[in-house]
Backbone as numpy.savetxt, mean C-alpha at the origin, in Angstrom:
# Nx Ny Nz CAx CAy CAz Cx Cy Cz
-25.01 -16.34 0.33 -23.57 -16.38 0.08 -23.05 -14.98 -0.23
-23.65 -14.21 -0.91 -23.31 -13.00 -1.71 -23.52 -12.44 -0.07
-24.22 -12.32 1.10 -24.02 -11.24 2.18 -22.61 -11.74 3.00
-22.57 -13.02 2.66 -21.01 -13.23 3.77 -19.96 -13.04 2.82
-20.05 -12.76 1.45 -18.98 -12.08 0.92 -18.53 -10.42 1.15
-19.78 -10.17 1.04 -19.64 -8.28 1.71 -19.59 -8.13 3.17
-19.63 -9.08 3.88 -19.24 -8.71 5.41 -18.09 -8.92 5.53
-17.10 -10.26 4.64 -15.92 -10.27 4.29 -15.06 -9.03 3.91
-15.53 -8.42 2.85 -15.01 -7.50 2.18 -14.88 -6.18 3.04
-16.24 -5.96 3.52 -16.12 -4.38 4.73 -15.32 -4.91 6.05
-15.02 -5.90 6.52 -14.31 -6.54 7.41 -12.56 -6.54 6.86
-12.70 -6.61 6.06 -11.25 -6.48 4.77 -10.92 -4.89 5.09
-11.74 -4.60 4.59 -11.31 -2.75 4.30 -11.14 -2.01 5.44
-12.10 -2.52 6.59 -11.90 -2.32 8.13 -10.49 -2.42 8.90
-9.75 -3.15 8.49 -9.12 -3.97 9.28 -7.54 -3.53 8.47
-7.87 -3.20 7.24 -6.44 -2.55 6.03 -6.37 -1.06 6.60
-7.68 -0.23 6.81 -7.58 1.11 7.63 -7.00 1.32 8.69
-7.68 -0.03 9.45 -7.40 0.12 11.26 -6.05 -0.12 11.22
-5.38 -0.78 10.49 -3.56 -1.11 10.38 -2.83 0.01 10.02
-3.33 0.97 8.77 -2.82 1.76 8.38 -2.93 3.03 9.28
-3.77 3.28 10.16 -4.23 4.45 11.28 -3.81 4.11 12.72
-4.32 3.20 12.90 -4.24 2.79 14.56 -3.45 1.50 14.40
-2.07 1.04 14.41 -1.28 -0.07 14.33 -1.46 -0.61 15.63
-1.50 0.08 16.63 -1.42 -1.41 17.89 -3.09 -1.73 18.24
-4.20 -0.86 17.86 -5.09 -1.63 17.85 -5.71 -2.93 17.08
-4.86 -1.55 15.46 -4.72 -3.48 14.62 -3.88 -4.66 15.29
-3.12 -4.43 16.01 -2.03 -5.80 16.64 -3.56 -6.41 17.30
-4.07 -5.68 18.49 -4.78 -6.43 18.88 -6.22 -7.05 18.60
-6.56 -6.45 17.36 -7.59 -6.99 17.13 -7.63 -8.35 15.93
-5.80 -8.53 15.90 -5.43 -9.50 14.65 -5.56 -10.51 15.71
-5.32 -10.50 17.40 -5.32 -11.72 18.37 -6.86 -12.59 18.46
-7.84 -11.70 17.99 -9.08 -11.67 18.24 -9.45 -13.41 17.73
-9.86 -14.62 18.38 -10.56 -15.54 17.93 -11.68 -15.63 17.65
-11.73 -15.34 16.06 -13.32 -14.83 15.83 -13.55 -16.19 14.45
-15.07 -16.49 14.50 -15.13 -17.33 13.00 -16.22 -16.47 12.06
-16.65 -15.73 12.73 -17.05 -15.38 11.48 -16.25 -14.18 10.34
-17.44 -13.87 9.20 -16.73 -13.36 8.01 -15.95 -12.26 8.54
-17.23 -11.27 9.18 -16.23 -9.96 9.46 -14.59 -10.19 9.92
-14.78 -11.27 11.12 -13.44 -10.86 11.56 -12.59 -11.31 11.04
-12.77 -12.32 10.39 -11.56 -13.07 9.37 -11.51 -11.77 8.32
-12.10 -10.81 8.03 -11.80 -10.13 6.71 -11.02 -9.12 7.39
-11.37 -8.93 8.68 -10.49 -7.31 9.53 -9.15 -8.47 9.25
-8.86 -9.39 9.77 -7.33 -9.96 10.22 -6.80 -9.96 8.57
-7.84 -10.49 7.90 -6.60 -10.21 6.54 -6.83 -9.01 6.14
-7.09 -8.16 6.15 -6.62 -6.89 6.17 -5.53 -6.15 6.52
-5.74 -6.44 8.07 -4.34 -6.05 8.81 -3.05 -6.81 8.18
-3.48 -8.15 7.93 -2.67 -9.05 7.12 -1.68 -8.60 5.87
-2.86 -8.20 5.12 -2.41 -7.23 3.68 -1.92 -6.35 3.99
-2.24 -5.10 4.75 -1.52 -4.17 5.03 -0.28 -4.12 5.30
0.02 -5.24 6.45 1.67 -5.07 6.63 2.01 -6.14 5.74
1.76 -6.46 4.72 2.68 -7.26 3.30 2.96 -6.41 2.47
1.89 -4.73 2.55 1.84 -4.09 1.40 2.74 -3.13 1.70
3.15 -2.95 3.02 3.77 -2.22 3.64 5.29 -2.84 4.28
5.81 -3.72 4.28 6.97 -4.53 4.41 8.03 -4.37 2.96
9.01 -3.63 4.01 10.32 -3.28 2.89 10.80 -4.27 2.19
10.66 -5.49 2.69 11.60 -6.48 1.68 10.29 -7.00 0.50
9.27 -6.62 0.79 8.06 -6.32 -0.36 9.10 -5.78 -1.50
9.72 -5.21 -1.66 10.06 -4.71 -2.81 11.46 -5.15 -3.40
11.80 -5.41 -4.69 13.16 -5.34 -5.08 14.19 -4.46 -4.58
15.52 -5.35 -4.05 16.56 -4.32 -3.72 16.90 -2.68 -4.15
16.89 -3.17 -5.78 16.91 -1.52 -6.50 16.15 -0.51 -6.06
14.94 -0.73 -5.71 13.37 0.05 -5.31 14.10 0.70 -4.33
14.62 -0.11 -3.40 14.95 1.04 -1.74 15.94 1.74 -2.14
16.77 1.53 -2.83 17.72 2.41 -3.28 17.32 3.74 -3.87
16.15 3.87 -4.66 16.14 4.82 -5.49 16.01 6.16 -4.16
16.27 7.21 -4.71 16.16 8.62 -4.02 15.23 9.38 -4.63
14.18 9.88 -3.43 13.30 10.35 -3.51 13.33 11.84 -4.59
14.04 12.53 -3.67 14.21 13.91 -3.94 15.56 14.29 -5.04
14.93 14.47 -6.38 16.02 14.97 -7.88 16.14 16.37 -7.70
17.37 16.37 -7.95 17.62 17.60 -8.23 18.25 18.12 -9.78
17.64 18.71 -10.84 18.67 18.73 -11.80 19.74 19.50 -12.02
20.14 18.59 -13.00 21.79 20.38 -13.19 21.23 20.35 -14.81
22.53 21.20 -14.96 22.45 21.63 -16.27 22.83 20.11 -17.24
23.17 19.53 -16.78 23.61 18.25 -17.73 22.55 17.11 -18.07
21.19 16.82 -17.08 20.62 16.34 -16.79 19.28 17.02 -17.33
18.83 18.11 -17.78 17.96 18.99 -18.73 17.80 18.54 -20.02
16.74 18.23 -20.59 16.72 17.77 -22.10 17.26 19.35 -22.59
18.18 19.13 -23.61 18.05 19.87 -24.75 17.01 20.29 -25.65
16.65 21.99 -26.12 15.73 21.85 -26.74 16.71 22.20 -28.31
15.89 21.13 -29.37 16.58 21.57 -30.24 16.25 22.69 -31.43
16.74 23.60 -31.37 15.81 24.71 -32.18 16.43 24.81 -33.44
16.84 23.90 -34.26 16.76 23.73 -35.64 15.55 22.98 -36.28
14.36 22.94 -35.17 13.40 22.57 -35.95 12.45 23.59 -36.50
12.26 23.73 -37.59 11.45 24.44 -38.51 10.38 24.11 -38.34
9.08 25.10 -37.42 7.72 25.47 -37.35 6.83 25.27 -38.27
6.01 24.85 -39.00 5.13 25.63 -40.15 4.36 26.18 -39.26
């Protein structure tokens, strides 16, 4: 049992890479009718990948935010130098 869980798992991690690197080979290797572990672990992989990677994955607010801050002077913490050192 414990080896068709790790052929699962490297079939998993296979298949989350091959999505994230090569996307239309992942398309076609998600068509693949396979029963064993490996290939069921490549397809949910590819699976996971584009869930982990799908914009509406995230709360509205999330897409909104902007990448790139810029500060001004208003937006700078204050330092306050009435504090006394010992």
């Amino acid at each position: 049992m414990e080896n068709l869980d790790n052929e699962f798992i490297k079939g998993f991690n296979e298949g989350y890479l091959i999505k994230q690197h090569e996307s239309s080979l992942a398309d076609s290797l998600a068509k693949i009718e396979g029963n064993t572990d490996r290939v069921k672990g490549i397809q949910a992989g590819i699976e996971q990948y584009s869930k982990d990677n799908d914009k509406g994955h995230y709360p509205s607010w999330f897409n909104n935010i902007s990448t790139s801050k810029t500060l001004t002077k208003d937006s700078t913490p204050e330092k306050d130098l009435d504090i006394d050192r010992e």
